[in-house]
C-alpha positions in Angstrom: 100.6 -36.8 -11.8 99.1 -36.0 -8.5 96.1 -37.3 -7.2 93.8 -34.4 -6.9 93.9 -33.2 -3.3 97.3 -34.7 -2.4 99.4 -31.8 -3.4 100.5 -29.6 -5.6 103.1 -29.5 -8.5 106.4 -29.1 -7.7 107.5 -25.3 -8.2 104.2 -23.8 -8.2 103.2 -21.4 -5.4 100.8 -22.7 -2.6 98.0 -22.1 -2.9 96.1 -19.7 0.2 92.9 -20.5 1.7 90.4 -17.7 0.9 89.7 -15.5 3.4 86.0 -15.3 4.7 84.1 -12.0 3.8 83.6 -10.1 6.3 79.7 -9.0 6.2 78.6 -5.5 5.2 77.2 -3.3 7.7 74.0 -3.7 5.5 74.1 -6.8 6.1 74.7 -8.1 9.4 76.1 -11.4 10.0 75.0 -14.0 12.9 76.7 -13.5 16.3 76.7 -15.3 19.3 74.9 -13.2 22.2 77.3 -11.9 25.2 76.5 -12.1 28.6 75.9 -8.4 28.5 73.3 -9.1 25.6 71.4 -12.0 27.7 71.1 -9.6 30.4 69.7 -6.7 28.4 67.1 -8.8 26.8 65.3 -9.5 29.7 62.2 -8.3 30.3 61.6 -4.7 32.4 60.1 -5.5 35.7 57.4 -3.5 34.8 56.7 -5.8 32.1 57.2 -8.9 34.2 54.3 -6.7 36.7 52.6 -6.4 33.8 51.7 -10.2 33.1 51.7 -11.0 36.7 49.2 -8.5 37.5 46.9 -9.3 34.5 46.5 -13.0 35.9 46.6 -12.2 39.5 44.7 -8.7 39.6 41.1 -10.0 40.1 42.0 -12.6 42.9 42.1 -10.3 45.3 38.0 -10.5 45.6 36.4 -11.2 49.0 34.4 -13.9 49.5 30.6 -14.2 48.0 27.7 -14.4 50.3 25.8 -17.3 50.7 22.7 -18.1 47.8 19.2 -17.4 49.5 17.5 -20.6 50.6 13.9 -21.1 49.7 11.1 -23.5 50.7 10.2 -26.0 47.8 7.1 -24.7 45.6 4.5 -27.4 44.3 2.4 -25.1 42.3 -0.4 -27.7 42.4 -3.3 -26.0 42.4 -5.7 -29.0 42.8 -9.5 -27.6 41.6 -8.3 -24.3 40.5 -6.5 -25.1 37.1 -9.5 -26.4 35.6 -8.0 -27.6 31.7 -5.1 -29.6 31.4 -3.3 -26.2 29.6 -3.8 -25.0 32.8 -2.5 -28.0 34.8 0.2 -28.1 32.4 1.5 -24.7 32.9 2.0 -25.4 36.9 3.7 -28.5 36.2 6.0 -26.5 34.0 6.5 -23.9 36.6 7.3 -26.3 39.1 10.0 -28.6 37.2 11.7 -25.5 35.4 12.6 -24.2 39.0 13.2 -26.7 40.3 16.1 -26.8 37.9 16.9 -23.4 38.2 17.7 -24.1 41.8 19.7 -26.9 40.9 21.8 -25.3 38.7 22.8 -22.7 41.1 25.1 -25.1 42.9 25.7 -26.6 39.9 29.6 -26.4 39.5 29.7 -27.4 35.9 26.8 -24.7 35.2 27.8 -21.9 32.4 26.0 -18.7 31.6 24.2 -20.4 28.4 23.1 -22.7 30.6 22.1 -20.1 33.2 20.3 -18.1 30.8 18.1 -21.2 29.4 16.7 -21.8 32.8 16.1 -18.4 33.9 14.4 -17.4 30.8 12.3 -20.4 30.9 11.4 -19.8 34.4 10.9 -16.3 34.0 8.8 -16.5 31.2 6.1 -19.1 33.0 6.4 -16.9 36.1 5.3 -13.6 34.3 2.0 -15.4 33.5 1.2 -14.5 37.8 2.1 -11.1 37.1 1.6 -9.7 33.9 -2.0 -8.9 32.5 -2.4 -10.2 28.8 -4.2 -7.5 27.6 -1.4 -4.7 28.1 -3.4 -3.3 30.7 -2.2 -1.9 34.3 -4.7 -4.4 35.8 -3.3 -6.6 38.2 -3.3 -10.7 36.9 -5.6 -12.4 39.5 -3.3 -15.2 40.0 -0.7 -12.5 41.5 -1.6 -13.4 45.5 -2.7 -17.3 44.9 0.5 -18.9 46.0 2.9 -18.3 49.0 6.7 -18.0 48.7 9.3 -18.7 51.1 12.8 -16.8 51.3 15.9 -16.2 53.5 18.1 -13.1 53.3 22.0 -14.2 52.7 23.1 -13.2 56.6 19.7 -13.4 58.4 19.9 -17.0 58.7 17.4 -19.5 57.8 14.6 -18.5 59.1 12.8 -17.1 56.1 10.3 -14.1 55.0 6.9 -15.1 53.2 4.8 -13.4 51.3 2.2 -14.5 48.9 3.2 -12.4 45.8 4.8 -13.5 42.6 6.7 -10.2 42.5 8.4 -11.1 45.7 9.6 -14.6 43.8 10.4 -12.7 40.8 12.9 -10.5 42.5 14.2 -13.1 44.9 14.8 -16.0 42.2 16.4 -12.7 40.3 18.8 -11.5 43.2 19.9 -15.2 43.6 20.6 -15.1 39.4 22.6 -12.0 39.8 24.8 -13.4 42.9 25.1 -16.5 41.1 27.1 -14.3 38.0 29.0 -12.9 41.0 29.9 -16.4 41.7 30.9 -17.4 38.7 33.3 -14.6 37.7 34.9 -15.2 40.9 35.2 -18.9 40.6 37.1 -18.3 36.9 39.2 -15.5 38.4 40.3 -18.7 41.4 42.2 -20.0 38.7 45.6 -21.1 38.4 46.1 -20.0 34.6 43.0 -17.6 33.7 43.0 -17.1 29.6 41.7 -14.1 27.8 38.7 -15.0 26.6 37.8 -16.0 30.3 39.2 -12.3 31.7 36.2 -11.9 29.3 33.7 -14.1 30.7 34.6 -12.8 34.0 34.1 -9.0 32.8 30.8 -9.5 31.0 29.4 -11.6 34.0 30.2 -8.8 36.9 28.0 -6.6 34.3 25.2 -8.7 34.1 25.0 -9.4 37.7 25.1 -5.3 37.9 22.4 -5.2 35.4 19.9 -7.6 37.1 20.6 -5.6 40.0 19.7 -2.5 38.7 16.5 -3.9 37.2 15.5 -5.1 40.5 15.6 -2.0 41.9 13.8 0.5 39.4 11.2 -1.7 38.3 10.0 -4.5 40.5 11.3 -4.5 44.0 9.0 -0.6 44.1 6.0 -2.7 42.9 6.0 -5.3 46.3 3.4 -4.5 48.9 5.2 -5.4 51.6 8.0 -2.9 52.3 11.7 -3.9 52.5 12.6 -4.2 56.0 16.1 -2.9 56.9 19.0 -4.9 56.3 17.4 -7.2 53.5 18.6 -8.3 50.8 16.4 -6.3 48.3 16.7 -3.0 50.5 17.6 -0.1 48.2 21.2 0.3 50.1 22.2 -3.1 49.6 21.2 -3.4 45.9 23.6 -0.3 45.2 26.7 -1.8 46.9 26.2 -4.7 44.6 26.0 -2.9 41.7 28.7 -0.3 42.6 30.7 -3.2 43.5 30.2 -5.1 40.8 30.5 -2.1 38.2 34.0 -1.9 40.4 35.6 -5.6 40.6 34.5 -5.4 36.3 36.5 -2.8 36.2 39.2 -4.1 37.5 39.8 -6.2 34.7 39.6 -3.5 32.1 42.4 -1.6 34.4 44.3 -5.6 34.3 43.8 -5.6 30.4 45.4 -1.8 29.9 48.2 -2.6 31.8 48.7 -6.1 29.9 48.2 -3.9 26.7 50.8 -1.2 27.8 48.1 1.7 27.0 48.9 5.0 27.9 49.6 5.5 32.0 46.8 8.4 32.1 44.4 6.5 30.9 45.4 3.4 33.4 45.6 6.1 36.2 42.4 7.4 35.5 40.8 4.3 35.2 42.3 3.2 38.9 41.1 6.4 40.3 37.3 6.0 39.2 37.6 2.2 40.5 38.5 3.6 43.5 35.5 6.1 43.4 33.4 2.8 43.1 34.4 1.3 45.8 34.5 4.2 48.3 30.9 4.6 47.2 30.4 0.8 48.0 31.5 1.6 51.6 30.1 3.5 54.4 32.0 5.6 57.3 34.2 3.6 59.6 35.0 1.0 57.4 38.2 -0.4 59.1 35.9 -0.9 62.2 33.1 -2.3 60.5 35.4 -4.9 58.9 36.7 -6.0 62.3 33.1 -6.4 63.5 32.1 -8.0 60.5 35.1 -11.2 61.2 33.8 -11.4 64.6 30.1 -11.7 63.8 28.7 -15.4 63.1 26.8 -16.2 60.5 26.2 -18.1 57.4 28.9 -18.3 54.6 32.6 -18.4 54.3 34.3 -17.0 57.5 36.8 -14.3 56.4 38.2 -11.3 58.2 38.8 -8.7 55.8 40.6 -6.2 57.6 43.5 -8.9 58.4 43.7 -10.7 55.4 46.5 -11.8 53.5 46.2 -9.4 50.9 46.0 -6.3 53.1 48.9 -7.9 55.1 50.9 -8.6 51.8 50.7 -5.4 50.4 53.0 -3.1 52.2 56.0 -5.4 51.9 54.3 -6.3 48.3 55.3 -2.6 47.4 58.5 -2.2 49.0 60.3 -5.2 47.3 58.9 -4.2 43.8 60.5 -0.7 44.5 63.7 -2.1 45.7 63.8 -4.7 42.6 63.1 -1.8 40.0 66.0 0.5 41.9 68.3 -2.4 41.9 68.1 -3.4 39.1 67.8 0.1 37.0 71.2 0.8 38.8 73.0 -1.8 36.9 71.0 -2.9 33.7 68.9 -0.4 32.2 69.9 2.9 33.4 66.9 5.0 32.8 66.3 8.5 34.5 63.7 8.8 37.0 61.8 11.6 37.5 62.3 14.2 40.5 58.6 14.2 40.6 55.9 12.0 39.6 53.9 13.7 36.1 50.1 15.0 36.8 48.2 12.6 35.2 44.4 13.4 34.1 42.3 11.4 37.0 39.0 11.6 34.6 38.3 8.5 32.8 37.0 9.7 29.2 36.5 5.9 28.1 36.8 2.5 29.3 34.3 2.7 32.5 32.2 -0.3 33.1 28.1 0.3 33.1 25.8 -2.5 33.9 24.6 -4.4 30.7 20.6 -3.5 30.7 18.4 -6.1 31.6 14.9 -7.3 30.9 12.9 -10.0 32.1 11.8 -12.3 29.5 8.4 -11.7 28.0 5.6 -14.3 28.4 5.6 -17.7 27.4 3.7 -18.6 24.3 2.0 -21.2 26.6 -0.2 -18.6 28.6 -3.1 -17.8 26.7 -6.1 -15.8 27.4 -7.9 -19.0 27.5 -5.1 -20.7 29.9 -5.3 -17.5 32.1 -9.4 -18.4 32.4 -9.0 -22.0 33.2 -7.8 -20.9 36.8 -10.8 -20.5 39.0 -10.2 -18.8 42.2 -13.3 -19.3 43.6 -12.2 -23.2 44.0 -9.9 -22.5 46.2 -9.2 -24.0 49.8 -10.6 -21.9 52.1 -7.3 -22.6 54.0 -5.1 -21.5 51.5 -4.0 -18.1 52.9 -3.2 -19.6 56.4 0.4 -18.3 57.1 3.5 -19.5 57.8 4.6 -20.5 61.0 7.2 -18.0 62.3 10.1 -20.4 63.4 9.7 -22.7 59.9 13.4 -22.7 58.6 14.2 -23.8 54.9 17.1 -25.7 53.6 20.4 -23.6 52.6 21.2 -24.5 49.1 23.9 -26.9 49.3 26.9 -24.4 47.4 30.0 -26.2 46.2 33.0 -26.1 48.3 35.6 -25.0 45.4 38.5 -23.5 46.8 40.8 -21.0 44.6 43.7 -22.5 42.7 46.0 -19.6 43.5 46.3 -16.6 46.4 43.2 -15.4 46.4 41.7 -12.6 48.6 37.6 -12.3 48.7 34.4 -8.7 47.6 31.0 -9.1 49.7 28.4 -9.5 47.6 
Protein backbone atom coordinates (compact mmCIF):
# COMPACT_ATOMS: atom_id res chain seq x y z
CA UNK A 1 0.00 0.00 0.00
CA UNK A 2 1.24 3.38 -0.81
CA UNK A 3 1.46 6.18 1.42
CA UNK A 4 -0.97 8.68 0.11
CA UNK A 5 1.07 11.22 -1.86
CA UNK A 6 4.09 9.01 -2.62
CA UNK A 7 2.89 7.53 -5.71
CA UNK A 8 0.73 5.73 -7.51
CA UNK A 9 -0.19 1.99 -8.11
CA UNK A 10 1.71 0.25 -10.34
CA UNK A 11 -0.08 -0.06 -13.92
CA UNK A 12 -2.41 2.68 -13.49
CA UNK A 13 -2.07 5.84 -15.68
CA UNK A 14 -0.56 9.03 -14.16
CA UNK A 15 -2.41 11.03 -13.19
CA UNK A 16 -2.34 14.98 -15.12
CA UNK A 17 -2.43 18.07 -13.21
CA UNK A 18 -5.67 20.02 -14.05
CA UNK A 19 -5.30 22.67 -16.24
CA UNK A 20 -6.25 26.28 -14.83
CA UNK A 21 -9.49 27.81 -16.42
CA UNK A 22 -8.98 30.20 -18.37
CA UNK A 23 -11.48 33.23 -17.30
CA UNK A 24 -14.45 34.17 -19.45
CA UNK A 25 -14.52 37.28 -21.21
CA UNK A 26 -17.36 38.14 -18.64
CA UNK A 27 -15.33 37.76 -16.32
CA UNK A 28 -11.99 39.10 -16.42
CA UNK A 29 -9.18 37.78 -14.51
CA UNK A 30 -6.35 39.78 -12.65
CA UNK A 31 -3.34 40.91 -14.73
CA UNK A 32 -0.31 42.45 -14.13
CA UNK A 33 -0.21 46.11 -15.73
CA UNK A 34 2.39 46.62 -18.76
CA UNK A 35 4.62 49.43 -19.04
CA UNK A 36 2.33 50.62 -21.79
CA UNK A 37 -0.62 50.47 -19.16
CA UNK A 38 1.45 52.49 -16.36
CA UNK A 39 2.01 55.01 -18.98
CA UNK A 40 -1.58 55.42 -20.12
CA UNK A 41 -2.84 55.75 -16.65
CA UNK A 42 -1.30 58.76 -15.96
CA UNK A 43 -2.92 61.67 -15.54
CA UNK A 44 -3.61 64.39 -18.81
CA UNK A 45 -1.57 67.42 -18.25
CA UNK A 46 -4.49 69.23 -18.39
CA UNK A 47 -5.59 67.45 -15.37
CA UNK A 48 -2.28 67.77 -13.57
CA UNK A 49 -2.94 71.98 -14.63
CA UNK A 50 -6.05 71.36 -13.27
CA UNK A 51 -4.94 70.71 -9.54
CA UNK A 52 -2.01 72.93 -9.80
CA UNK A 53 -3.89 75.82 -10.79
CA UNK A 54 -6.74 75.26 -8.21
CA UNK A 55 -4.02 75.60 -5.34
CA UNK A 56 -1.80 78.16 -6.97
CA UNK A 57 -4.45 80.38 -9.02
CA UNK A 58 -5.15 83.02 -6.29
CA UNK A 59 -1.43 83.59 -5.31
CA UNK A 60 -0.81 85.61 -7.90
CA UNK A 61 -2.43 88.70 -5.73
CA UNK A 62 -0.45 91.95 -5.26
CA UNK A 63 0.35 93.04 -2.20
CA UNK A 64 -2.39 94.73 0.36
CA UNK A 65 -1.97 98.37 1.39
CA UNK A 66 -1.18 99.28 4.61
CA UNK A 67 -4.26 99.54 7.58
CA UNK A 68 -5.12 103.31 8.26
CA UNK A 69 -3.48 104.49 11.45
CA UNK A 70 -5.58 106.42 13.97
CA UNK A 71 -4.94 108.54 17.00
CA UNK A 72 -6.17 106.73 20.37
CA UNK A 73 -9.85 107.92 21.36
CA UNK A 74 -10.62 108.30 25.25
CA UNK A 75 -14.26 108.99 24.89
CA UNK A 76 -14.20 110.50 28.44
CA UNK A 77 -16.44 113.03 28.48
CA UNK A 78 -15.75 114.33 32.07
CA UNK A 79 -19.09 116.61 33.04
CA UNK A 80 -21.01 115.85 30.05
CA UNK A 81 -22.19 112.15 30.68
CA UNK A 82 -24.05 112.98 33.65
CA UNK A 83 -25.48 109.07 34.96
CA UNK A 84 -23.23 106.36 35.29
CA UNK A 85 -25.37 104.63 31.99
CA UNK A 86 -23.99 107.32 30.44
CA UNK A 87 -20.37 107.01 31.74
CA UNK A 88 -20.75 103.49 31.12
CA UNK A 89 -21.58 103.70 27.48
CA UNK A 90 -18.11 105.69 26.81
CA UNK A 91 -16.21 103.37 28.69
CA UNK A 92 -17.75 100.69 26.44
CA UNK A 93 -16.98 102.62 23.39
CA UNK A 94 -13.54 103.14 24.27
CA UNK A 95 -12.43 99.42 25.35
CA UNK A 96 -14.47 97.74 22.45
CA UNK A 97 -12.19 99.67 19.93
CA UNK A 98 -9.72 99.49 21.35
CA UNK A 99 -9.97 95.82 20.65
CA UNK A 100 -11.17 96.22 17.39
CA UNK A 101 -7.85 97.86 16.60
CA UNK A 102 -6.09 95.21 18.14
CA UNK A 103 -7.51 92.59 16.38
CA UNK A 104 -6.63 93.98 13.12
CA UNK A 105 -2.99 92.95 13.47
CA UNK A 106 -4.06 90.25 15.15
CA UNK A 107 -2.59 87.17 13.15
CA UNK A 108 -4.64 84.58 14.88
CA UNK A 109 -7.86 86.81 14.24
CA UNK A 110 -10.86 84.86 12.21
CA UNK A 111 -13.90 86.41 10.72
CA UNK A 112 -16.20 85.24 13.87
CA UNK A 113 -13.96 86.92 15.72
CA UNK A 114 -13.90 89.98 13.38
CA UNK A 115 -17.50 90.16 13.28
CA UNK A 116 -17.95 90.12 17.25
CA UNK A 117 -15.92 93.23 17.63
CA UNK A 118 -17.12 95.20 14.79
CA UNK A 119 -20.67 94.63 15.59
CA UNK A 120 -20.06 95.55 19.11
CA UNK A 121 -18.34 98.59 18.12
CA UNK A 122 -20.61 99.47 15.65
CA UNK A 123 -23.55 99.18 17.55
CA UNK A 124 -22.17 101.65 20.59
CA UNK A 125 -20.97 103.91 17.78
CA UNK A 126 -24.50 104.35 16.14
CA UNK A 127 -25.70 105.83 19.38
CA UNK A 128 -23.49 109.33 17.95
CA UNK A 129 -25.35 109.07 14.90
CA UNK A 130 -28.50 107.63 14.84
CA UNK A 131 -31.65 109.54 16.25
CA UNK A 132 -33.81 107.19 18.59
CA UNK A 133 -36.94 108.28 17.62
CA UNK A 134 -36.68 107.26 13.70
CA UNK A 135 -36.54 110.70 12.85
CA UNK A 136 -34.09 112.39 10.18
CA UNK A 137 -32.90 114.62 13.07
CA UNK A 138 -29.40 114.69 13.52
CA UNK A 139 -28.16 112.92 17.30
CA UNK A 140 -26.56 115.91 19.11
CA UNK A 141 -23.68 113.85 20.20
CA UNK A 142 -22.73 113.64 16.27
CA UNK A 143 -19.91 116.63 16.42
CA UNK A 144 -18.81 116.22 20.29
CA UNK A 145 -15.75 114.20 19.72
CA UNK A 146 -12.69 114.57 17.22
CA UNK A 147 -11.29 111.69 15.19
CA UNK A 148 -7.99 111.24 13.87
CA UNK A 149 -7.14 109.19 10.47
CA UNK A 150 -4.40 108.51 7.86
CA UNK A 151 -5.12 107.55 4.32
CA UNK A 152 -3.14 104.09 3.43
CA UNK A 153 -0.33 105.98 0.98
CA UNK A 154 -0.59 109.58 2.39
CA UNK A 155 1.62 108.89 5.18
CA UNK A 156 1.10 109.50 8.73
CA UNK A 157 0.09 112.60 8.97
CA UNK A 158 -3.60 112.25 9.48
CA UNK A 159 -7.08 114.06 8.51
CA UNK A 160 -9.44 115.11 11.50
CA UNK A 161 -12.71 115.82 11.62
CA UNK A 162 -15.11 115.89 14.50
CA UNK A 163 -17.92 113.64 13.07
CA UNK A 164 -18.87 110.16 14.09
CA UNK A 165 -19.69 109.46 10.40
CA UNK A 166 -16.19 110.05 9.45
CA UNK A 167 -15.19 107.15 12.23
CA UNK A 168 -17.82 105.06 11.08
CA UNK A 169 -16.60 104.89 7.54
CA UNK A 170 -12.94 104.92 8.43
CA UNK A 171 -13.11 102.04 11.19
CA UNK A 172 -15.40 100.43 8.28
CA UNK A 173 -12.85 100.84 5.27
CA UNK A 174 -10.07 99.49 7.65
CA UNK A 175 -12.78 96.18 8.35
CA UNK A 176 -13.17 95.72 4.66
CA UNK A 177 -9.19 95.81 3.95
CA UNK A 178 -8.78 93.77 6.82
CA UNK A 179 -11.07 90.81 4.87
CA UNK A 180 -8.78 91.67 1.87
CA UNK A 181 -6.01 90.68 4.17
CA UNK A 182 -7.13 87.78 5.29
CA UNK A 183 -8.15 86.02 2.06
CA UNK A 184 -4.91 86.83 0.96
CA UNK A 185 -3.05 85.51 3.89
CA UNK A 186 -5.05 81.93 3.46
CA UNK A 187 -4.44 81.95 -0.31
CA UNK A 188 -0.11 82.45 0.93
CA UNK A 189 -0.45 78.99 1.83
CA UNK A 190 1.50 76.05 1.10
CA UNK A 191 -1.54 73.50 0.92
CA UNK A 192 -4.87 75.72 0.79
CA UNK A 193 -8.06 73.16 1.47
CA UNK A 194 -11.47 73.62 0.06
CA UNK A 195 -13.36 74.77 2.68
CA UNK A 196 -10.64 77.71 2.92
CA UNK A 197 -10.87 78.38 -1.16
CA UNK A 198 -14.19 79.11 0.57
CA UNK A 199 -13.27 81.30 3.37
CA UNK A 200 -11.16 83.08 0.91
CA UNK A 201 -14.15 83.55 -1.68
CA UNK A 202 -16.80 84.64 0.85
CA UNK A 203 -14.23 87.16 2.51
CA UNK A 204 -13.28 89.08 -0.94
CA UNK A 205 -17.26 89.46 -0.97
CA UNK A 206 -17.69 90.95 2.20
CA UNK A 207 -14.87 93.25 1.93
CA UNK A 208 -16.78 94.20 -1.58
CA UNK A 209 -19.89 94.64 0.36
CA UNK A 210 -18.67 96.92 3.11
CA UNK A 211 -17.26 98.82 0.36
CA UNK A 212 -20.24 99.31 -1.41
CA UNK A 213 -22.14 100.34 1.71
CA UNK A 214 -19.63 102.93 2.40
CA UNK A 215 -20.14 104.47 -0.58
CA UNK A 216 -24.09 104.72 -1.18
CA UNK A 217 -24.99 105.40 2.23
CA UNK A 218 -22.54 107.04 4.60
CA UNK A 219 -19.38 108.40 3.02
CA UNK A 220 -22.42 111.01 0.86
CA UNK A 221 -23.66 111.92 4.42
CA UNK A 222 -19.88 113.53 5.66
CA UNK A 223 -19.69 117.26 5.69
CA UNK A 224 -16.41 117.50 4.80
CA UNK A 225 -15.90 116.56 1.17
CA UNK A 226 -13.49 113.73 0.07
CA UNK A 227 -10.46 115.31 -1.05
CA UNK A 228 -8.79 113.64 -4.07
CA UNK A 229 -6.80 110.69 -3.68
CA UNK A 230 -8.32 109.58 -0.27
CA UNK A 231 -9.12 106.65 0.75
CA UNK A 232 -12.97 107.11 0.85
CA UNK A 233 -12.98 109.01 -2.64
CA UNK A 234 -15.71 107.51 -4.90
CA UNK A 235 -12.87 106.29 -7.48
CA UNK A 236 -10.95 104.44 -5.09
CA UNK A 237 -13.95 102.75 -3.34
CA UNK A 238 -14.83 101.24 -6.90
CA UNK A 239 -11.38 99.73 -7.62
CA UNK A 240 -11.79 97.97 -4.43
CA UNK A 241 -14.85 96.62 -4.98
CA UNK A 242 -14.30 95.77 -8.75
CA UNK A 243 -11.17 94.24 -7.56
CA UNK A 244 -12.36 92.47 -5.01
CA UNK A 245 -15.62 91.25 -7.01
CA UNK A 246 -12.50 90.22 -9.45
CA UNK A 247 -9.67 88.30 -7.35
CA UNK A 248 -13.40 86.33 -5.80
CA UNK A 249 -13.85 85.50 -8.88
CA UNK A 250 -10.96 84.00 -9.51
CA UNK A 251 -11.63 81.30 -7.30
CA UNK A 252 -14.93 80.36 -8.76
CA UNK A 253 -12.92 80.24 -12.31
CA UNK A 254 -10.08 77.90 -9.94
CA UNK A 255 -13.03 75.74 -8.66
CA UNK A 256 -14.56 75.08 -12.45
CA UNK A 257 -11.51 74.15 -13.68
CA UNK A 258 -10.84 71.75 -10.48
CA UNK A 259 -14.44 70.48 -11.25
CA UNK A 260 -13.83 70.03 -15.10
CA UNK A 261 -17.19 72.05 -15.90
CA UNK A 262 -17.85 72.85 -19.30
CA UNK A 263 -14.91 75.10 -21.07
CA UNK A 264 -17.65 77.84 -22.20
CA UNK A 265 -18.64 78.35 -19.08
CA UNK A 266 -14.85 78.59 -17.65
CA UNK A 267 -14.08 80.86 -20.78
CA UNK A 268 -16.82 83.00 -20.08
CA UNK A 269 -16.17 83.33 -16.58
CA UNK A 270 -12.23 84.37 -17.42
CA UNK A 271 -13.49 86.83 -19.90
CA UNK A 272 -15.87 88.80 -17.31
CA UNK A 273 -12.87 88.55 -14.72
CA UNK A 274 -10.97 90.22 -17.06
CA UNK A 275 -13.83 92.86 -17.63
CA UNK A 276 -13.30 93.42 -13.82
CA UNK A 277 -10.16 94.08 -13.80
CA UNK A 278 -9.78 96.37 -16.85
CA UNK A 279 -12.42 98.33 -15.11
CA UNK A 280 -10.22 98.37 -11.97
CA UNK A 281 -7.54 100.09 -14.06
CA UNK A 282 -7.15 103.35 -15.72
CA UNK A 283 -5.25 104.34 -19.19
CA UNK A 284 -1.61 103.79 -19.18
CA UNK A 285 -1.43 101.18 -16.86
CA UNK A 286 2.05 99.69 -17.74
CA UNK A 287 3.44 103.20 -17.05
CA UNK A 288 1.59 103.76 -13.99
CA UNK A 289 2.92 100.52 -12.58
CA UNK A 290 6.52 101.53 -13.28
CA UNK A 291 5.83 104.84 -11.40
CA UNK A 292 4.06 103.28 -8.79
CA UNK A 293 7.59 100.77 -7.88
CA UNK A 294 9.54 103.93 -7.99
CA UNK A 295 7.36 106.04 -5.64
CA UNK A 296 8.12 105.66 -1.71
CA UNK A 297 5.76 105.19 0.55
CA UNK A 298 4.22 103.15 3.23
CA UNK A 299 3.62 99.43 2.82
CA UNK A 300 5.24 96.46 1.16
CA UNK A 301 7.61 97.60 -1.71
CA UNK A 302 6.60 95.76 -4.88
CA UNK A 303 7.00 96.53 -8.54
CA UNK A 304 4.29 95.12 -10.31
CA UNK A 305 5.08 95.57 -13.73
CA UNK A 306 8.44 93.43 -13.19
CA UNK A 307 7.29 90.92 -11.01
CA UNK A 308 7.90 87.35 -10.98
CA UNK A 309 4.65 86.41 -12.14
CA UNK A 310 4.51 88.77 -15.19
CA UNK A 311 8.19 87.57 -15.81
CA UNK A 312 7.16 83.82 -15.38
CA UNK A 313 4.35 83.77 -17.52
CA UNK A 314 5.60 83.82 -21.10
CA UNK A 315 7.98 80.94 -20.57
CA UNK A 316 5.04 79.56 -18.05
CA UNK A 317 3.01 79.14 -21.37
CA UNK A 318 5.45 77.97 -23.74
CA UNK A 319 6.68 74.82 -21.68
CA UNK A 320 2.96 73.88 -20.87
CA UNK A 321 2.40 73.94 -24.73
CA UNK A 322 5.49 72.04 -25.51
CA UNK A 323 4.72 69.42 -22.55
CA UNK A 324 1.03 68.88 -23.94
CA UNK A 325 2.56 68.46 -27.81
CA UNK A 326 5.22 66.18 -26.54
CA UNK A 327 3.60 64.26 -24.85
CA UNK A 328 0.14 63.95 -27.06
CA UNK A 329 2.64 62.85 -29.83
CA UNK A 330 3.53 59.71 -28.01
CA UNK A 331 0.80 58.82 -25.31
CA UNK A 332 -2.54 59.88 -25.92
CA UNK A 333 -2.86 60.70 -29.51
CA UNK A 334 -5.82 63.00 -29.50
CA UNK A 335 -6.68 65.26 -32.57
CA UNK A 336 -6.28 68.87 -32.19
CA UNK A 337 -8.32 71.23 -33.65
CA UNK A 338 -7.27 73.41 -36.93
CA UNK A 339 -8.93 76.11 -35.08
CA UNK A 340 -9.79 77.00 -31.67
CA UNK A 341 -14.15 76.50 -31.12
CA UNK A 342 -16.14 79.99 -30.52
CA UNK A 343 -16.89 79.82 -27.20
CA UNK A 344 -19.92 82.01 -25.59
CA UNK A 345 -17.85 84.95 -23.67
CA UNK A 346 -21.18 85.84 -21.59
CA UNK A 347 -21.24 84.55 -18.21
CA UNK A 348 -25.03 83.35 -17.56
CA UNK A 349 -24.07 82.20 -13.92
CA UNK A 350 -21.35 81.96 -11.56
CA UNK A 351 -20.37 85.93 -11.33
CA UNK A 352 -19.36 87.15 -7.92
CA UNK A 353 -21.64 90.21 -6.47
CA UNK A 354 -20.75 91.76 -3.13
CA UNK A 355 -22.57 90.08 -0.14
CA UNK A 356 -24.97 93.17 1.12
CA UNK A 357 -24.02 94.78 4.11
CA UNK A 358 -25.63 96.63 7.03
CA UNK A 359 -24.27 98.26 9.90
CA UNK A 360 -25.53 96.81 13.04
CA UNK A 361 -28.48 98.44 14.68
CA UNK A 362 -28.18 100.14 18.04
CA UNK A 363 -27.14 98.74 21.18
CA UNK A 364 -29.82 97.90 23.68
CA UNK A 365 -27.63 100.02 26.06
CA UNK A 366 -28.59 103.49 24.47
CA UNK A 367 -31.78 104.54 25.75
CA UNK A 368 -33.68 107.64 25.38
CA UNK A 369 -32.83 108.20 28.91
CA UNK A 370 -28.95 107.38 28.28
CA UNK A 371 -29.04 109.72 25.19
CA UNK A 372 -30.36 112.61 27.88
CA UNK A 373 -27.72 112.08 30.42
CA UNK A 374 -25.14 113.78 27.95
CA UNK A 375 -25.25 117.55 28.55
CA UNK A 376 -23.59 119.51 26.03
CA UNK A 377 -23.80 122.62 27.56
CA UNK A 378 -20.94 121.11 30.15
CA UNK A 379 -18.68 121.02 27.80
CA UNK A 380 -14.95 122.59 27.79
CA UNK A 381 -15.06 125.55 26.08
CA UNK A 382 -11.81 124.24 24.63
CA UNK A 383 -13.16 121.28 23.25
CA UNK A 384 -13.34 122.08 19.53
CA UNK A 385 -9.71 123.53 19.43
CA UNK A 386 -8.19 121.59 16.33
CA UNK A 387 -5.57 119.51 15.62
CA UNK A 388 -2.26 120.64 15.08
CA UNK A 389 -1.38 120.18 11.41
CA UNK A 390 2.05 118.22 11.61
CA UNK A 391 0.54 115.69 14.68
CA UNK A 392 1.35 112.16 13.12
CA UNK A 393 -0.31 108.97 14.61
CA UNK A 394 1.15 105.58 15.12
CA UNK A 395 0.89 103.04 11.98
CA UNK A 396 -0.74 100.00 13.29
CA UNK A 397 1.88 97.56 13.82
CA UNK A 398 0.73 94.79 10.81
CA UNK A 399 2.27 91.36 11.07
CA UNK A 400 5.12 90.53 8.90
CA UNK A 401 3.72 87.06 7.43
CA UNK A 402 5.33 86.15 4.41
CA UNK A 403 3.60 83.64 1.79
CA UNK A 404 4.40 79.90 2.11
CA UNK A 405 4.59 79.43 -1.67
CA UNK A 406 5.24 81.76 -5.04
CA UNK A 407 3.12 84.33 -4.56
CA UNK A 408 2.54 87.50 -6.63
CA UNK A 409 0.52 90.59 -4.93
CA UNK A 410 -3.65 93.03 -5.99
CA UNK A 411 -3.62 96.81 -4.52
CA UNK A 412 -6.13 97.16 -2.34
Amino acid sequence: MLTPGRGTPPGSRSRQPRARRRPSPAQPGPALPSRRDNQTRRAPPSEIWRKQHYRKKMTHWFHRNPLKATAPVSFNFYGVATTPAATKVCNDLRLSRTRLLELFTDSSCNPEMMKNATDLYFSLLQGFILSLDDSSQECKLRYIQNFKWTDTLQGQVPSAQQDAVFELVSMGFNVALWYTKYASRLAGKEDITEDEAKDVHRSLKIAAGIFKHLKESHIPKLITPVEKGRDLEARLIDSYIIQCQAEAQEVTIARAIELKHNPGLIAALAYETANFYQKAVFAKAEALCKEYGETKGPGTTAKPSGHLFFRKLGSLIKNTLEKCQRENGFIYFQKVPAEAPQLELKANYGLVEPVPFEFPALNAHWTPETLAAFDLTKRPKDDTAKPKPDEEVKPLKEPDIKPQKDSGCQIS
